[in-house]
N, C-alpha and C positions, 0 to 999 in steps of 0.2 A: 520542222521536219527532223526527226531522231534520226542520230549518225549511225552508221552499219559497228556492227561489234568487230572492233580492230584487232581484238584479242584472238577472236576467233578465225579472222582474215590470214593472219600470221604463223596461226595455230600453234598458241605460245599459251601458259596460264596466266592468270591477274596479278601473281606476285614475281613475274619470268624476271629476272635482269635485265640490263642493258647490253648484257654480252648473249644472250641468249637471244632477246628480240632483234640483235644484229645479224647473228647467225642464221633464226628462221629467214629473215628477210634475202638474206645471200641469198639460200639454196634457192628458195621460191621465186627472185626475181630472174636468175639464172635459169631454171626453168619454163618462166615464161615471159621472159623479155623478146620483145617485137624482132630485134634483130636477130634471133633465133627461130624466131618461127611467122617468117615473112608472110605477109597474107591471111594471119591469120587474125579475124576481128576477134575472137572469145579470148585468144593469150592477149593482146591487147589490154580486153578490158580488164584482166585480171589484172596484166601489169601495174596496171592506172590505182588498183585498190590497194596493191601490193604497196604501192610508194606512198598513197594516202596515209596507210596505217602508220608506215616507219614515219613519216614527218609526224604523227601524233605523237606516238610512243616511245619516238626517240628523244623528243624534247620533254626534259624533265616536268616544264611548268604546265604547258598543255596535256601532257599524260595525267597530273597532279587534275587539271580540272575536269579533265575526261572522267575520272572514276571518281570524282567528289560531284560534279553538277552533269556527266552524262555530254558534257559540249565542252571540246580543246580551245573555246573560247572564254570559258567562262560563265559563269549565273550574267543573268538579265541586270543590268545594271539601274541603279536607282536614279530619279532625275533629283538633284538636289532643288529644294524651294527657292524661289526665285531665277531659276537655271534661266525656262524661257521667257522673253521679255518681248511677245509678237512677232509679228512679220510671220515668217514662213516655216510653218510646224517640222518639228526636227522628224529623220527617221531613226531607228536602231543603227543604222550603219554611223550614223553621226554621233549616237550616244555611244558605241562602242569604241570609234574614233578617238573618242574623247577621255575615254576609260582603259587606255593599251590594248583596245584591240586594233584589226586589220584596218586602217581607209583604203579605201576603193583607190585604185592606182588609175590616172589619168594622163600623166607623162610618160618617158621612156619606159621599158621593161624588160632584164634580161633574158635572154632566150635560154629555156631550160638544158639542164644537164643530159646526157649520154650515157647510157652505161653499156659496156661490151665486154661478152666474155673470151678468154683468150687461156689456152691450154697448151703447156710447154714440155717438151719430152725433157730429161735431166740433164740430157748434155747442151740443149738447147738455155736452159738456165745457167748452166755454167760458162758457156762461151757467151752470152747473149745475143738476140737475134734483132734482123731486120723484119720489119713485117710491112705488108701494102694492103692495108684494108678496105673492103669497100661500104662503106659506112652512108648509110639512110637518116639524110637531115636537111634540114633547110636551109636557106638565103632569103634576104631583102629582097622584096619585089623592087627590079629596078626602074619601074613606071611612078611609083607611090612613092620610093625612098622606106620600106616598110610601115606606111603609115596607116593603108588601107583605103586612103581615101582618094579622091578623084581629083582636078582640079579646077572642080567648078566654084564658085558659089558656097561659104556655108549655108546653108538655109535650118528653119526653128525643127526639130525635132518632130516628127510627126505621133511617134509613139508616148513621146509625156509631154505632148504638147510646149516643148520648152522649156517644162520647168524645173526637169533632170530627174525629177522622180516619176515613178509608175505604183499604182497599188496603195496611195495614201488618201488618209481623209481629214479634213479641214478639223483641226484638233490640236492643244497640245504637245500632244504624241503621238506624232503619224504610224503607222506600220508600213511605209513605204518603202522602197527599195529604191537603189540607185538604177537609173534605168541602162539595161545592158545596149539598148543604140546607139545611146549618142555618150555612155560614159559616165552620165551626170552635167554633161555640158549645157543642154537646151537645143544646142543647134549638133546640126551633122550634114556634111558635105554625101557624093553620090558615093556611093563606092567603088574603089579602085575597076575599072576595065579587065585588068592584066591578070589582079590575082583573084579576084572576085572580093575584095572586101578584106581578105585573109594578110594583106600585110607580105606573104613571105610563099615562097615557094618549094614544092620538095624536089628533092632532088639527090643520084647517090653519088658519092666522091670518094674518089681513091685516093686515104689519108698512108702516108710512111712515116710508122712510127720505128725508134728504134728503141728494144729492151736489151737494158744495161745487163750487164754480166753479172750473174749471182743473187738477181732476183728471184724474192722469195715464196711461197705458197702464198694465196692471201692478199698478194701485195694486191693495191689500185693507186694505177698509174693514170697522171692526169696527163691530156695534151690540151692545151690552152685553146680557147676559140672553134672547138670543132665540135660543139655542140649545136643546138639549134637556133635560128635567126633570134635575136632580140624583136621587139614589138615599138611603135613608136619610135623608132630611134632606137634602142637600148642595144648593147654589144650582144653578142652570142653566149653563149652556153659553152661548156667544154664537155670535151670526150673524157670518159674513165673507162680505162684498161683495168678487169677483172681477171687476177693473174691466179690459177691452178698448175700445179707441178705436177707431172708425175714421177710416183716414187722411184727411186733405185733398190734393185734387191740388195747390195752390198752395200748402202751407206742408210746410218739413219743421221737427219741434218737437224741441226740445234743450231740457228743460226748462221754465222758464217764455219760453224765447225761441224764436221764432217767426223762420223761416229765409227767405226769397222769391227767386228768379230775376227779376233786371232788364233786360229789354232795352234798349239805348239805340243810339241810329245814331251815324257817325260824328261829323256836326257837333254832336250834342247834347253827346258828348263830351268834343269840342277844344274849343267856346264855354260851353260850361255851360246849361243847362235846367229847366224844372220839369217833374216828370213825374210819375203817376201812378202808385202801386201801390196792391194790395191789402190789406185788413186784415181783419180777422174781424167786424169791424162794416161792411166795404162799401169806402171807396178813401180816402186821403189823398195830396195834396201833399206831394211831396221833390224837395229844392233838387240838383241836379248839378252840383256846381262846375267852371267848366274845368277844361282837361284831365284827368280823369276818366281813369285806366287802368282796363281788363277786368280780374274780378277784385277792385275796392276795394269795400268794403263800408261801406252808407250807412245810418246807422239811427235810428229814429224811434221815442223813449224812450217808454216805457210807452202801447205800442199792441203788445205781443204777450197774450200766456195771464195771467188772475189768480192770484196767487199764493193757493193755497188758503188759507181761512180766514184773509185777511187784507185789505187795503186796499189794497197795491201791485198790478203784474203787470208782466211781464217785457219784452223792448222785441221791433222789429220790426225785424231786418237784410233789407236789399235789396242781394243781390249782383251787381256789375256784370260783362255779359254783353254786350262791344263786338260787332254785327253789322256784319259789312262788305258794304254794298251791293256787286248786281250789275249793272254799269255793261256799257252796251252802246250808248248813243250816242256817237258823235264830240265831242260839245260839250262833255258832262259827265268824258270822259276826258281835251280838252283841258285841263280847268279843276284838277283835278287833278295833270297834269303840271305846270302851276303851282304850284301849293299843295307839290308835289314838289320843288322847285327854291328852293321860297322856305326851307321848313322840314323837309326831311331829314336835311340836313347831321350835326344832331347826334346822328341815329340811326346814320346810317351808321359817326361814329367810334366811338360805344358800341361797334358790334358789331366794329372793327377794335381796340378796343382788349381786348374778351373773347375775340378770334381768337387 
């Protein structure tokens, strides 16, 4: 069976990056992740091709065989001579097995990952917050121990008669598969009562996360074990926190450093001044040394973002933004043509001397 075109699922080109098939996969999964739009089976299935494609195209060596043999597993692998020596003809999963690809998993099995989006106002990023979410995922059935099964009796597999495969023929090289009933095993007990067979049950829970102070656009934050049940035994899955910011009009953030546009006039410039900017707790005092070019940047140490989970935070640059009055009386233009005559001179040779 031919795999669906990943490329086109992602809506990335053949030759996209690994930063860009990141990026499609964000927006899209955030778009149509199940806990965003409850109930609905079509984002679902999207979701499901959404994650397919990124586990292809994210790993380098499966994307490599994807666009060379068309399968993230590889070309059909060769039996070498003398391989089989009787008894019970191999199938592809066993030759694959044998050759790095997947074996069919018959023990424990982690329970898959979580993803949840999560969108923070600015002040809410810089103080960090508490959050109580209500989060759709699963548990061990506790009749089964999540194993699925009853506790009767094994008994022989009714669908491949015991002998763990379905779909093969007395040959060589079987084309059988492992059979999905019993595993591969031969036998299979009744199925669980409690859950129907299913191992695990849904159910939704109010998880209290807390985001640290100074968390960034982008960020994904993990909570251990609050993803979904394990299979067989196997532990849980964990929850990821999908972290969006929203911007501030007055700061642009570079990390833990906090960016500001400063105006200043001209005389604040030439004489030097104390002026006012902004900070995320409210305004501080900054000192403007004469002469002052547009352009310099003036910054006030540890008054930007807190550095997560720590005790520092980042500083607070205020970039100089010279406005040049508009003069339209006689008096303050005479004063000027002064100021002009006194102190030009050695702009004027700069610019004959860059002529």
């Amino acid at each position: 069976m031919p795999h669906p075109d990943y490329y086109k699922i992602l809506g990335v080109s053949r030759t996209a990056s690994d930063d860009d098939i990141k990026k499609a996969y964000r927006k899209l999964a955030r778009k149509h992740h199940p806990d965003l739009n409850p109930g609905d089976a079509k984002a679902e299935t999207e979701f499901k091709k959404l994650s397919e494609a990124n586990a292809v195209l994210s790993d380098p060596e499966r994307r490599k065989n994807y666009d060379t043999h068309g399968d993230p597993n590889g070309p059909g692998a060769q039996v070498p001579p003398g391989f089989h020596q009787g008894g019970e003809p191999f199938s592809f999963e066993d030759v694959f097995a044998g050759f790095g690809g997947r074996p069919v998993r018959h023990g424990p099995e982690r329970g898959e990952d979580l993803l949840h989006a999560v969108r923070l106002g600015f002040k809410e990023a810089f103080e960090g917050k508490r959050l109580s979410l209500r989060v759709n995922r699963s548990e061990p059935c506790l009749v089964c121990h999540g194993s699925g099964e009853g506790n009767k009796k094994q008994e022989m597999c009714r669908a491949c008669q015991g002998k763990g495969k379905v779909g093969g023929a007395s040959s060589f090289l079987s084309f059988g598969r492992t059979c999905p009933d019993c595993g591969g095993r031969g036998t299979k007990a009744p199925p669980c009562p409690e859950c129907k067979g299913a191992g695990r049950h849904g159910r939704q829970e109010a998880v209290a996360i807390a985001i640290p102070a100074g968390v960034e656009d982008g960020a994904r934050l993990r909570v251990a074990g609050k993803g979904e049940a394990g299979r067989r035994g196997g532990g849980p899955g964990d929850l990821f926190l999908q972290i969006s910011i929203e911007p501030d009009a007055r700061f642009d953030r570079k990390g833990p450093n906090l960016y500001v546009r400063l105006p200043i006039s001209f005389s604040e410039a030439a004489l030097g001044a104390k002026v006012e900017v902004p900070t995320p707790e409210g305004h501080q005092t900054i000192k403007v040394p004469p002469g002052t070019q547009t352009g310099a940047r003036l910054r006030l140490k540890g008054q930007g973002m807190p550095i997560p989970r720590g005790s520092q935070r980042g500083d607070l640059i205020a970039e100089v933004a010279l406005v040049t009055p508009l003069i339209q009386d006689e008096r303050s233009k005479e004063i000027l043509r002064e100021l002009a005559d006194l102190n030009d001179a050695s702009v004027k040779q700069q610019r004959s001397t860059h002529g």
